[in-house]
C-alpha positions as CSV (number, residue, x, y, z in Angstrom):
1,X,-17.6,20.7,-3.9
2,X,-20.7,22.0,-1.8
3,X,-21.5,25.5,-2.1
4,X,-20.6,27.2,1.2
5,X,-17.0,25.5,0.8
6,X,-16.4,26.5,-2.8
7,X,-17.6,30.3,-1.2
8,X,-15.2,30.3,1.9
9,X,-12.5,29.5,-0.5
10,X,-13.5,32.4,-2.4
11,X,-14.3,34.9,-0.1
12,X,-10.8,33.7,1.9
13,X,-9.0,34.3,-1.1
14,X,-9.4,38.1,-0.7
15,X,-8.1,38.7,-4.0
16,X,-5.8,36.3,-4.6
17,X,-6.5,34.2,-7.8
18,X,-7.6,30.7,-6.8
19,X,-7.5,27.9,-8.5
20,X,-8.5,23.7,-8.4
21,X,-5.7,22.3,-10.4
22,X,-3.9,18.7,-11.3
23,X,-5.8,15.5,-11.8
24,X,-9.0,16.7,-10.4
25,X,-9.6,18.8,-13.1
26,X,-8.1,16.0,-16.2
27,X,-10.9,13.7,-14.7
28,X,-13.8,15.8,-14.2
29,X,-13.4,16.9,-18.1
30,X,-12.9,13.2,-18.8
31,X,-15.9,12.6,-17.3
32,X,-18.3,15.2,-18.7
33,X,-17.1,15.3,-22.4
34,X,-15.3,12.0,-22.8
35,X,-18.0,9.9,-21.0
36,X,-15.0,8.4,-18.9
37,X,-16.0,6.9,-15.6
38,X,-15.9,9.4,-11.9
39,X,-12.6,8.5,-10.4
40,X,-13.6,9.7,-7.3
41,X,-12.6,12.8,-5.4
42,X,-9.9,12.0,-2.5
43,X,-9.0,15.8,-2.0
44,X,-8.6,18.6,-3.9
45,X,-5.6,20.2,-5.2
46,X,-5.8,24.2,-4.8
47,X,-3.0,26.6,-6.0
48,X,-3.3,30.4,-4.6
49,X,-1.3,33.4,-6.3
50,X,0.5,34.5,-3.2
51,X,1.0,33.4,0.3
52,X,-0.9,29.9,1.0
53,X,-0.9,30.5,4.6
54,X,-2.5,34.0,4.4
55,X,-5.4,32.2,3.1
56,X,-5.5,29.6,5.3
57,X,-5.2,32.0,8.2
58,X,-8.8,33.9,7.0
59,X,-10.3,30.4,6.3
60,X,-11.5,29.5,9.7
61,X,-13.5,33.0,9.9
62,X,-14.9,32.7,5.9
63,X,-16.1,28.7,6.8
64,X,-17.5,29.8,10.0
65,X,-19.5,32.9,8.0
66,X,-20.6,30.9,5.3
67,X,-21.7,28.0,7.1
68,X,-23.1,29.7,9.8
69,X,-20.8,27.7,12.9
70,X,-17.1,27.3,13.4
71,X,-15.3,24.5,11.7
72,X,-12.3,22.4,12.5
73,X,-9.8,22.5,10.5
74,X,-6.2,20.5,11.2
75,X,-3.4,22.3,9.4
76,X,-0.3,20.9,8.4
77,X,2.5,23.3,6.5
78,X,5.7,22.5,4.6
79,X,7.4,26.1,4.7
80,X,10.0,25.0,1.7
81,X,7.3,25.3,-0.9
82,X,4.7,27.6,0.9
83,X,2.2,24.5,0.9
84,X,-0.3,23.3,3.5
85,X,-2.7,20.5,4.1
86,X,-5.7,20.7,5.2
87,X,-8.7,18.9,6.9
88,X,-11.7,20.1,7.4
89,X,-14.4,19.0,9.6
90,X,-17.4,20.4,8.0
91,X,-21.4,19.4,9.2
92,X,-22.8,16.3,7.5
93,X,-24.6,18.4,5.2
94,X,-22.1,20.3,3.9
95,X,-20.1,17.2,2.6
96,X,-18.4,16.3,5.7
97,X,-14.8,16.0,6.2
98,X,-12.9,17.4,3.4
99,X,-9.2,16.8,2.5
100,X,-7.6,20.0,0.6
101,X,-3.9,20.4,-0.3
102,X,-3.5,24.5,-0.9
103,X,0.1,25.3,-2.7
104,X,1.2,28.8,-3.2
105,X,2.0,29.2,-6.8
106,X,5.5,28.3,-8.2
107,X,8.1,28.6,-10.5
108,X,10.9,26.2,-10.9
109,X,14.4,26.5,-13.0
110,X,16.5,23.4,-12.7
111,X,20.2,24.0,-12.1
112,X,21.1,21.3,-14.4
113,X,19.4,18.3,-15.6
114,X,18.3,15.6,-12.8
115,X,18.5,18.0,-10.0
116,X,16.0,19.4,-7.4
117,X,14.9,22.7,-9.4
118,X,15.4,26.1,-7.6
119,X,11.8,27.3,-6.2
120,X,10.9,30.4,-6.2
121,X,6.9,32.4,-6.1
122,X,5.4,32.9,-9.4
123,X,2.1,33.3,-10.8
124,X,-0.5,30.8,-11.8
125,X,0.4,30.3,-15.5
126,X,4.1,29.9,-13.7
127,X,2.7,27.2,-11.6
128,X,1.1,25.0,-14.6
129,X,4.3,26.0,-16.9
130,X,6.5,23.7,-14.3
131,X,4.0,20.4,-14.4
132,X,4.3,17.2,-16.3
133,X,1.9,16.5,-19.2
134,X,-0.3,18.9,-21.2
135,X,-3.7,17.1,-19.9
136,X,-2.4,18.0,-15.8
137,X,-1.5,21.7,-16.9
138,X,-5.1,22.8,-16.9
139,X,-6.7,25.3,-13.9
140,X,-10.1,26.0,-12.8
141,X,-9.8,29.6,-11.4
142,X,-12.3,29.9,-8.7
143,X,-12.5,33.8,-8.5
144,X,-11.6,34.5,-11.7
145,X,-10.4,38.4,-12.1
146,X,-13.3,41.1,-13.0
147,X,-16.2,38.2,-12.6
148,X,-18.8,39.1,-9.5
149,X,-19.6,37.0,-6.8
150,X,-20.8,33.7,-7.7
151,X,-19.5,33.9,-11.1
152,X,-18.6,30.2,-12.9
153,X,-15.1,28.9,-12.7
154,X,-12.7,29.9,-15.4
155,X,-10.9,27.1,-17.5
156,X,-6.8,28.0,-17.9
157,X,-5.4,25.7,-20.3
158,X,-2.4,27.1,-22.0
159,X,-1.1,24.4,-23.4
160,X,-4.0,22.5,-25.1
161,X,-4.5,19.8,-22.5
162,X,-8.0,19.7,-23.8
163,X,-7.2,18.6,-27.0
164,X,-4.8,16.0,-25.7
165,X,-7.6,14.6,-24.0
166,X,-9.8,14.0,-26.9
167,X,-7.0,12.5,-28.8
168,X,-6.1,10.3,-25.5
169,X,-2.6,11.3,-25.7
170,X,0.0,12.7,-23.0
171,X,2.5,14.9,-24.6
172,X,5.2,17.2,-22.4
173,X,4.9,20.6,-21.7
174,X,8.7,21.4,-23.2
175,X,11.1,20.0,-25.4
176,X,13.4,19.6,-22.5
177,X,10.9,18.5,-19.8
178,X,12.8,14.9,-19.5
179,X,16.4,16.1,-19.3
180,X,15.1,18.4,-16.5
181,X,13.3,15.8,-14.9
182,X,13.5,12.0,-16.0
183,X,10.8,10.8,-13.6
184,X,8.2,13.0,-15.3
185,X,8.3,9.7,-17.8
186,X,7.5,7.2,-15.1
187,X,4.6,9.3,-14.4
188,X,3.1,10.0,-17.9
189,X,3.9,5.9,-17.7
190,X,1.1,5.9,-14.2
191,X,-1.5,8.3,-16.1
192,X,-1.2,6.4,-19.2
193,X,-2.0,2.7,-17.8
194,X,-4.5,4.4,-15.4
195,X,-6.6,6.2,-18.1
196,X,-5.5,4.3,-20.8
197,X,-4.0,6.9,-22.3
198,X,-0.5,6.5,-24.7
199,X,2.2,9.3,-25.1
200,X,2.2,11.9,-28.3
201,X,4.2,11.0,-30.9
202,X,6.2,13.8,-30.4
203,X,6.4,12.9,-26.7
204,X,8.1,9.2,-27.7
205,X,10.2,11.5,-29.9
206,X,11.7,13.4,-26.8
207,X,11.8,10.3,-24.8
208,X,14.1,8.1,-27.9
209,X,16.3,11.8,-27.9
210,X,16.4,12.3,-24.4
211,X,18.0,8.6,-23.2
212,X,20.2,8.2,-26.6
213,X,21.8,11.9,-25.9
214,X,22.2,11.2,-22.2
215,X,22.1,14.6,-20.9
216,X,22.6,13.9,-16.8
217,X,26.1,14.5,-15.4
218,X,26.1,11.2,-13.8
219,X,26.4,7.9,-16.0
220,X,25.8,4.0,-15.4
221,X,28.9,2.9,-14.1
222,X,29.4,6.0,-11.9
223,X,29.3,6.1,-8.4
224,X,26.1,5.9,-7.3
225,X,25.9,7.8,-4.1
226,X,26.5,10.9,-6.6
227,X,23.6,10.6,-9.0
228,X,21.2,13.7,-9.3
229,X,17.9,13.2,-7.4
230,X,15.9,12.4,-10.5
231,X,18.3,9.3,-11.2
232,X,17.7,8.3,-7.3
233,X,15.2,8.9,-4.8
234,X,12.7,10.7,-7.0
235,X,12.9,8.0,-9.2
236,X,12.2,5.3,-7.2
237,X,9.6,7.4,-5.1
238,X,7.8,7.5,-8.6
239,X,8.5,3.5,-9.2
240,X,6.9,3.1,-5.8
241,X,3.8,5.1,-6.6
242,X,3.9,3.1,-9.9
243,X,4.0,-0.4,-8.3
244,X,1.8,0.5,-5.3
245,X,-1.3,2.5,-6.8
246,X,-1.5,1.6,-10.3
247,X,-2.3,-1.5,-12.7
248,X,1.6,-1.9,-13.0
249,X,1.9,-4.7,-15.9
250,X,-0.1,-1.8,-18.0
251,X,2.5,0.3,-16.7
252,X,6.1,-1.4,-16.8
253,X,5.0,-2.5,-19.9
254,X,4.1,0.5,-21.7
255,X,7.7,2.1,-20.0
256,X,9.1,-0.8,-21.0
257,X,7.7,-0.1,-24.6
258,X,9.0,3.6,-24.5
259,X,12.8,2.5,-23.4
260,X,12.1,3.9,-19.8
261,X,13.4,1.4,-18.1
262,X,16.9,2.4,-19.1
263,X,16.9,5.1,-16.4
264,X,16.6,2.3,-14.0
265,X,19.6,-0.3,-15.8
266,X,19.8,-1.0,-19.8
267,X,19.7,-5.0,-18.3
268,X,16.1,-4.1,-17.0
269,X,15.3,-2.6,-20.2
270,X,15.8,-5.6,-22.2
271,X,14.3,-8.0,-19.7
272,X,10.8,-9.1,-20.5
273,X,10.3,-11.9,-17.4
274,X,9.6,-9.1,-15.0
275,X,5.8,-9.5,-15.0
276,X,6.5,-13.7,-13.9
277,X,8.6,-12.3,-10.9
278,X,6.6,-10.1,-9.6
279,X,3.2,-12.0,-9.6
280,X,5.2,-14.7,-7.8
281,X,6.7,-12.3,-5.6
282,X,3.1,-10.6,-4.3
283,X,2.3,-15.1,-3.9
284,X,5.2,-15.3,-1.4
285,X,4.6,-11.7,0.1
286,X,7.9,-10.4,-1.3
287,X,8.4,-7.0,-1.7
288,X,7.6,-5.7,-5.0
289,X,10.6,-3.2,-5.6
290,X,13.4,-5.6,-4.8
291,X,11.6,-8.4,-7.0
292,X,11.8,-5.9,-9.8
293,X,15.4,-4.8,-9.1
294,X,16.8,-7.8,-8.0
295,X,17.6,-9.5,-11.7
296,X,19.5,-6.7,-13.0
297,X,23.4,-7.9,-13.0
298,X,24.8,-5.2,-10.5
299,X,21.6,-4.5,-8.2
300,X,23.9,-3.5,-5.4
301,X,24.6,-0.4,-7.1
302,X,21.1,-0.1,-8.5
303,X,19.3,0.3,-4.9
304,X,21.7,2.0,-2.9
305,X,21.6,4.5,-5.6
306,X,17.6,4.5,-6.1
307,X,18.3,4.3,-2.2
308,X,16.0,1.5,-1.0
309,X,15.1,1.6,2.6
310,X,17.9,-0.2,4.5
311,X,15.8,-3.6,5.0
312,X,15.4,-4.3,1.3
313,X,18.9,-3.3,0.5
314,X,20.1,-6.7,3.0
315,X,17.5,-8.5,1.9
316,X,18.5,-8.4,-1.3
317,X,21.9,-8.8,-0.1
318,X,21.3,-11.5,1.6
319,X,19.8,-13.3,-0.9
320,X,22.3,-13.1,-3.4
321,X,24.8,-14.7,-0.4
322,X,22.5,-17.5,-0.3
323,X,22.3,-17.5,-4.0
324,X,26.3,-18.3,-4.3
325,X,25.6,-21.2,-1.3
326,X,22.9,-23.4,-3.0
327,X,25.1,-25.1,-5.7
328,X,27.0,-26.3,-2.5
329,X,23.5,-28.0,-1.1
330,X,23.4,-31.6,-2.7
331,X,19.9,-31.9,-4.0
332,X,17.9,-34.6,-4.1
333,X,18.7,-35.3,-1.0
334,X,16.4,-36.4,2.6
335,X,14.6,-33.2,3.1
336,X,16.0,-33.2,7.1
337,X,19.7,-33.2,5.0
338,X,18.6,-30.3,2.5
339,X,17.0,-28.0,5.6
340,X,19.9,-28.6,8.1
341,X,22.2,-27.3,4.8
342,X,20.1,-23.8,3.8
343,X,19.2,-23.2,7.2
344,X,22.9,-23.2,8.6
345,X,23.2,-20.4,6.0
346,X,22.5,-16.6,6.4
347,X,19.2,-16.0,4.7
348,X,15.6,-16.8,6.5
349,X,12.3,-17.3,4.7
350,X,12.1,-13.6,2.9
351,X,15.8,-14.2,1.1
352,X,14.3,-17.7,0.1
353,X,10.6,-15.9,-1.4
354,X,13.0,-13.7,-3.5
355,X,15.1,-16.0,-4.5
356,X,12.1,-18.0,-5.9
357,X,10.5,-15.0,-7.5
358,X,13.7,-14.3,-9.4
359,X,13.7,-18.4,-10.7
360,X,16.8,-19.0,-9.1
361,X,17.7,-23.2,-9.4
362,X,16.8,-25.3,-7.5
363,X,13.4,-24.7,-7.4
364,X,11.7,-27.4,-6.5
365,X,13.6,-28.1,-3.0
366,X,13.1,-24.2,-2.7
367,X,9.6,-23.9,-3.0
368,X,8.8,-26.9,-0.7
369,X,11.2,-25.8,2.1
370,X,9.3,-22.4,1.7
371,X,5.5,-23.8,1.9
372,X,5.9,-26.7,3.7
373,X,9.6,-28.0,5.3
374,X,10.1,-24.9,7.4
375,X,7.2,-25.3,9.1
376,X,7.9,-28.8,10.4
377,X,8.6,-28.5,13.8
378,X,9.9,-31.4,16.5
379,X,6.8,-34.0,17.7
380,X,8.3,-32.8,21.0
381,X,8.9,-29.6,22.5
382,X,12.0,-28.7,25.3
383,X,9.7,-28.8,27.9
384,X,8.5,-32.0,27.0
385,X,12.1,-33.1,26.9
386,X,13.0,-32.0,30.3
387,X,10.2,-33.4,32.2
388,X,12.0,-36.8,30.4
389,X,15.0,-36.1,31.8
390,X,16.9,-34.1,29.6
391,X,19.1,-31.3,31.3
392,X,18.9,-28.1,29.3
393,X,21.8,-27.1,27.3
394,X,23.8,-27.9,24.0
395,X,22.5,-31.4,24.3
396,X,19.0,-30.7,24.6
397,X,19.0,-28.7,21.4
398,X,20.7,-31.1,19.4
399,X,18.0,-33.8,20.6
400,X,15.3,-31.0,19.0
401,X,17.0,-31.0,16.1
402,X,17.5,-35.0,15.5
403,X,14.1,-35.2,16.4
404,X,12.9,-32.6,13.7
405,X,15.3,-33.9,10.9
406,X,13.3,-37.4,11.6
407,X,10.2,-36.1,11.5
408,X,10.7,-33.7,8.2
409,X,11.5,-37.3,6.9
410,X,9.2,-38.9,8.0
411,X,6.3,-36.5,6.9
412,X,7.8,-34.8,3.6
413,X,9.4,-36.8,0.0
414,X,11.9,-35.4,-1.4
């Protein structure tokens, strides 16, 4: 962090305690005592005792007085947990633009298990008490208490995340952090595959406990629109961040390993051909998270309560439709006899990539109607046919389509 930034934050502080928190913090100790390679710095994570937006509001004049001009900054606030982000244009030798993320501190008490918690201001060792994993519960405190101007960062680590890190392990902060939370598993499972990191045994202890004991007030079965958050959207906003940003067959497989993938459906637990469909599903351009969702025997129920935005719930709809149709399809058959057939149905090209990801029979006919038959188009076009006389209409269409079905089988085997 250059200098004059670090001492703006400082000096905005104005006696509130200030701290860099979250990953930022795990990886720089990684780096300097574990000889683990820089992950790079995409913004910071700040937590402030007190109101964020107090500090935010004497920024602009500490920047301006440490740096010597004014600075730009673009401000966005989310009043529900006193948080703000921040951009700040700073000179080219100060660093340049910088992206901070400033939270007031925090505490959190959960309701019951699964559901949002209840937020409420707290202190700093509040704020690190409500995280994840020991190794994300550490602080650097920029101003710290009694220390003069200038003075070196203070550590916080109140639950040993430094040992944690030298034994490469993730362990939970409290013996009840996964029946408050579930998803806090599918993000020990991202930390773990992207540091290389495994859980504590006493971690995999809580996780076998927690999902054998059940604790939520919502079961499989249930209606899904009534899950808790943490059995829903949370969950798959975690499996999203899973899929999207990290080397996911590290990470499925390690959940996989830990019996997380019972909070999604026991059948996904148990299934091990997940990898095969989803490298053929990034091949046909398939979304990931139906791919993954789709082979489970009820998947209906699984994304509308995971609540999957609205186009991947049909599509995976619409592919189980076309599913049932196939058997009907008689195959071999002339290619121009198996295309008219599939493409009467309800379906189009991203039903059929799923379908194919998931190994759904038959495949062959599948995967060449996919790469190659439905892109066989008529040798003439209806312009073509109307300068020849044809009058446009019903007739004129059907003409298109004899004329395609003869070329398909002309050009294609089956």
């Amino acid at each position: 962090m250059p200098p004059q930034l670090l001492a703006a934050l400082v000096e905005a502080a104005a006696g509130q305690r200030l701290a860099l928190v979250g990953g930022v913090v795990r990886d720089l100790l990684l780096h300097r005592h574990h000889q683990d390679p820089w992950r790079g710095l995409p913004d910071l994570d700040l937590v402030v005792e007190g109101r964020a937006a107090d500090l935010v509001e004497r920024l602009q004049a500490a920047l301006a007085h440490q740096i010597g001009r004014p600075v730009a900054i673009r401000e966005q606030h989310h009043g529900r947990y006193g948080t703000a982000e921040l951009e700040l244009a700073l000179p080219p030798e100060c660093g340049g633009t910088w992206l901070i993320d400033l939270a007031s501190a925090r505490q959190e008490v959960y309701p019951r298990p699964g559901a949002n918690p209840v937020v409420s201001p707290g202190s700093l060792d509040h704020d690190l008490a409500r995280r994840d994993v020991t190794v994300n519960a550490m602080a650097l405190v920029l101003n710290p208490p009694g220390a003069g101007v200038g003075a070196a960062p203070e550590l916080l680590d109140p639950f040993g995340g430094q040992a944690d890190l030298a034994q490469r392990q993730l362990r939970f902060l409290h013996p009840h952090s996964l029946r408050d939370d579930p998803t806090r598993l599918l993000r020990a499972a991202r930390y773990a595959a992207r540091l290389g990191f495994d859980l504590a045994p006493e971690a995999l202890e809580q996780v076998r406990a927690t999902l054998l004991a059940w604790p939520w007030d919502w079961r499989l079965g249930d209606d899904p629109a009534q899950a808790p958050p943490a059995l829903a959207t949370r969950l798959r906003m975690e499996l999203e961040l899973l899929l999207d940003r990290e080397p996911w067959p590290v990470a499925l497989e390690l959940l996989q390993r830990w019996g997380g993938l019972a909070l999604f459906d026991p059948g996904l637990q148990r299934d091990h051909t997940w990898g095969r469909r989803l490298r053929w599903g990034a091949r046909l351009g398939a979304p990931a998270l139906p791919v993954l969702l789709a082979a489970v025997s009820d998947p209906v129920a699984l994304v509308r309560r995971l609540q999957l935005p609205h186009g991947q719930q049909a599509l995976i709809a619409r592919a189980r439709q076309l599913e049932q149709h196939l058997p009907e399809i008689p195959w071999p058959s002339l290619p121009s006899q198996w295309c008219g057939q599939l493409e009467a149905l309800p379906g189009g090209a991203d039903a059929v990539a799923l379908l194919i990801a998931l190994g759904v029979q038959p495949r062959r006919p599948l995967l060449r109607w996919f790469w190659c038959w439905r892109h066989v188009a008529s040798p003439l076009d209806g312009a073509a046919l109307r300068q020849r006389g044809w009058p446009s209409g019903p007739a004129l269409g059907a003409e298109l389509k004899r004329l395609r079905a003869e070329e398909l089988d002309r050009q294609c085997q089956p």
